[in-house]
N, C-alpha and C positions, 0 to 999 in steps of 0.2 A: 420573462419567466414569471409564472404567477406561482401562488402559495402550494397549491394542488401539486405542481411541477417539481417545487423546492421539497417538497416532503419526502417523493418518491428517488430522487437523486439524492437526497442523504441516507435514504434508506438503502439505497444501491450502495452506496460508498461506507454505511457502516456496515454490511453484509460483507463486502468483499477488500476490504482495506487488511485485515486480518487472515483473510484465506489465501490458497495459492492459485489465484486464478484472475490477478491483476486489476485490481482496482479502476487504473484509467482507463482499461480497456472498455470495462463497462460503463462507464460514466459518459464514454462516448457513442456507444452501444444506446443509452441509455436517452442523450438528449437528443440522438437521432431519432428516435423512437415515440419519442415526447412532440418531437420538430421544435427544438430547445437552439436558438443560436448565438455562438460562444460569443456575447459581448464583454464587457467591462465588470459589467455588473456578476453573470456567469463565473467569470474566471475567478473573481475575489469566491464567491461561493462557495467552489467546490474548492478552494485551499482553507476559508475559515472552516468547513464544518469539519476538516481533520482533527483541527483542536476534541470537537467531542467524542472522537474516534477515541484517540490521545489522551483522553480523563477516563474512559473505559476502563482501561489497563490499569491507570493506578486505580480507582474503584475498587476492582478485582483481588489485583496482587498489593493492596497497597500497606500488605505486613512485610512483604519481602524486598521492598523499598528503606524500612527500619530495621535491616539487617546489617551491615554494617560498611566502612567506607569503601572495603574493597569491591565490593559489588559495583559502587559508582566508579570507581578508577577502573574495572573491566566491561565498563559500559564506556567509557572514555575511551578507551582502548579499543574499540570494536569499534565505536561511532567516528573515529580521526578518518579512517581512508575514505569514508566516505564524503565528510566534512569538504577535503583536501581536494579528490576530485570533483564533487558537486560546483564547488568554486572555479574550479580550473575551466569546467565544462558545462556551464551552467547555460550558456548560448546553443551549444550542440544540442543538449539534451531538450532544450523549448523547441529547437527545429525540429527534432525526430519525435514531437509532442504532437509536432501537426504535419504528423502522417501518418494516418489511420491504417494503411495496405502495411506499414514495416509493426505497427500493436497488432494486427491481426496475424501478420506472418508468424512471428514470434509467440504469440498465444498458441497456433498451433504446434512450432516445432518444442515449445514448454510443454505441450501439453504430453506431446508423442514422450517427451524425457521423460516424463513425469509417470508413464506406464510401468520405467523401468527402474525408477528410483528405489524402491521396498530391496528388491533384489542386489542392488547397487551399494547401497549404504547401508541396508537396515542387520547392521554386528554391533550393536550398544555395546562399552565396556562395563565391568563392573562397577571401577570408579566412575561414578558421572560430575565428579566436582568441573567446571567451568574454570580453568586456568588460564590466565594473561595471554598465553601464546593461542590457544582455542580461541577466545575471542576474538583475537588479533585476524586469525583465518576466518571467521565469521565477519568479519568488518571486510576483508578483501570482497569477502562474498557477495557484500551487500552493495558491494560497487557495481557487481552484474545487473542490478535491479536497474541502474539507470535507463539500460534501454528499455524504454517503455512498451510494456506489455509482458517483460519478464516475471515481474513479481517480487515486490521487496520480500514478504514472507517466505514466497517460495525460495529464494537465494540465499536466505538466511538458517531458514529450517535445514535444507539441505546442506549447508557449510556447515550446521553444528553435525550433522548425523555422518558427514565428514570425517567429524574430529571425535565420531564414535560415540558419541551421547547418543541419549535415543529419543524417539521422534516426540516423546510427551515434552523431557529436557531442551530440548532444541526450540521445539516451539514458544516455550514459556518463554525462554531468552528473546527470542526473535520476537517476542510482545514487546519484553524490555524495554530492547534495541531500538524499538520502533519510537519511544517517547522523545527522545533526543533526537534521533534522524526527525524523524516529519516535527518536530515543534523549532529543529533549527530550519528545515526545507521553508515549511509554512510561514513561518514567523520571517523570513529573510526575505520574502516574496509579497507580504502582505507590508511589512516597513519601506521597500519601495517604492508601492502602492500609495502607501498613508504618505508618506514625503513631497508627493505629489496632492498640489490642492484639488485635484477632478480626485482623486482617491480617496482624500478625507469626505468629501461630500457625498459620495457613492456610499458609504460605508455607513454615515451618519442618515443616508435619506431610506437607508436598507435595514435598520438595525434591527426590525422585529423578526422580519423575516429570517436575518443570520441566526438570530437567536433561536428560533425555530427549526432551523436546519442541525444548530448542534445537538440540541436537545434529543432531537428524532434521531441521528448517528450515535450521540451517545449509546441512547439505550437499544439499537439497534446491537451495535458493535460488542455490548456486552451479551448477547443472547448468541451471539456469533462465534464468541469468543468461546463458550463453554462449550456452544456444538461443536465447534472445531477439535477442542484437546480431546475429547470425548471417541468422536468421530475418526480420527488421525493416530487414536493409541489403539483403538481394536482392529480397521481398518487399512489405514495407509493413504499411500497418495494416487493411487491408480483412478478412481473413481471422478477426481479432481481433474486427472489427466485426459480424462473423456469428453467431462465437459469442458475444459479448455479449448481441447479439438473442435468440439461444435460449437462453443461460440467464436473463435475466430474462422469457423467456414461460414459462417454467417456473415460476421463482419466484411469478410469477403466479399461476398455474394454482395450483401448491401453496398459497398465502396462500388462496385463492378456497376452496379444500380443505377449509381447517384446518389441515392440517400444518406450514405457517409460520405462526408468532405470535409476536406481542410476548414472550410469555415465551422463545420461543426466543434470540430478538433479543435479548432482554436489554437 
């Protein structure tokens, strides 16, 4: 993977790590695309440059992080179920990582949901405060995202609009949510990486380049972020839903091809 490569795959992954239309989907979309194949080196890649995803959000919200402790204990609270089975299922979920045909199937029947969600959920209550038990349903929810091609965002957004928040609310949370899930995901994956001496020298012979990829996701991710609340409070998720559909009838099509393959997938 050269530099050219690395730029436009973190521009993938800070575009869509915050929307609901599946992150790894497109990244594997993405290095197909490129003819990008998943080595050693790839795979540390696209888990460091979440970190710049990940600084995005506090950037943004990073007054509503000096709010007070209970904010962090219902972010604790939301982030445990996933914690708990992330650990439990941590082998499952690499397997079903490299299988392009079950992130495409799933992009589309997300997508087909996702026509229907506005009508489904969208009754906001008045009170929109985020309560212990709210969270706690948003954390189950964010268990759905493990099958890959679901959509951490979209499982999350939709578990708060669930619990009657509404979709600006929801959202914002499931930005939250997202700093502890992906910096405990990443960080867990990248330490038994680093543990391993081929990891540590992958890392150190790569270092510009990572830096390069966060930097670019970063301020991707932030530009992403504002279209999205933006976009998701006048609009909805319908629009989101569509494209889902056509990019996993693609990925499809391409897997049917040969062009997507488990080796891409990694």
């Amino acid at each position: 993977m050269n530099t050219l490569q690395a730029i436009i795959i973190a521009i993938v992954e800070g575009l869509t790590e915050f929307l609901p239309v599946s992150s790894t989907g497109h990244m594997i979309l993405t290095q197909a695309i490129l003819d990008v194949k998943s080595d050693d080196f790839v795979k540390m890649f696209t888990i460091c440059i979440q970190f710049g995803a990940i600084l995005s959000v506090l950037v943004i919200y990073w007054k509503r992080f000096f709010q007070s402790m209970a904010f962090y204990w219902k972010l604790l609270v939301a982030f445990l179920p996933a914690a708990i089975f992330g650990l439990l299922l941590s082998d499952q979920i690499d397997a079903l990582l490299e299988t392009p045909m079950v992130i495409a199937i799933v992009l589309v029947i997300g997508g087909i949901f996702m026509l229907f969600v506005d009508k489904i959920f969208n009754h906001p209550a008045e009170d929109q405060t985020i309560t212990y038990k709210k969270s706690f349903m948003i954390g189950l929810c964010q268990c759905i995202a493990m099958i890959p091609g679901v959509s951490r965002s979209m499982a999350t957004i939709v578990g708060g609009m669930g619990q009657k928040l509404s979709r600006k609310t929801a959202a914002e949370f499931s930005f939250f949510l997202a700093v502890p899930t992906m910096a405990a995901a990443s960080g867990y994956k990248l330490l038994k990486l680093f543990l391993e001496p081929s990891g540590r020298e992958l890392l150190q012979s790569n270092l510009s380049i990572l830096v390069i990829g966060n930097i670019v996701a970063f301020v991707v991710a932030i530009l992403a972020i504002k279209f999205f609340i933006n976009f998701l409070t006048k609009y909805g998720f319908k629009a989101f839903g569509y494209y889902r559909i056509i990019a996993g009838v693609v990925m499809i099509v391409l897997f049917l091809c040969g062009v997507v393959t488990t080796d891409i997938a990694g």
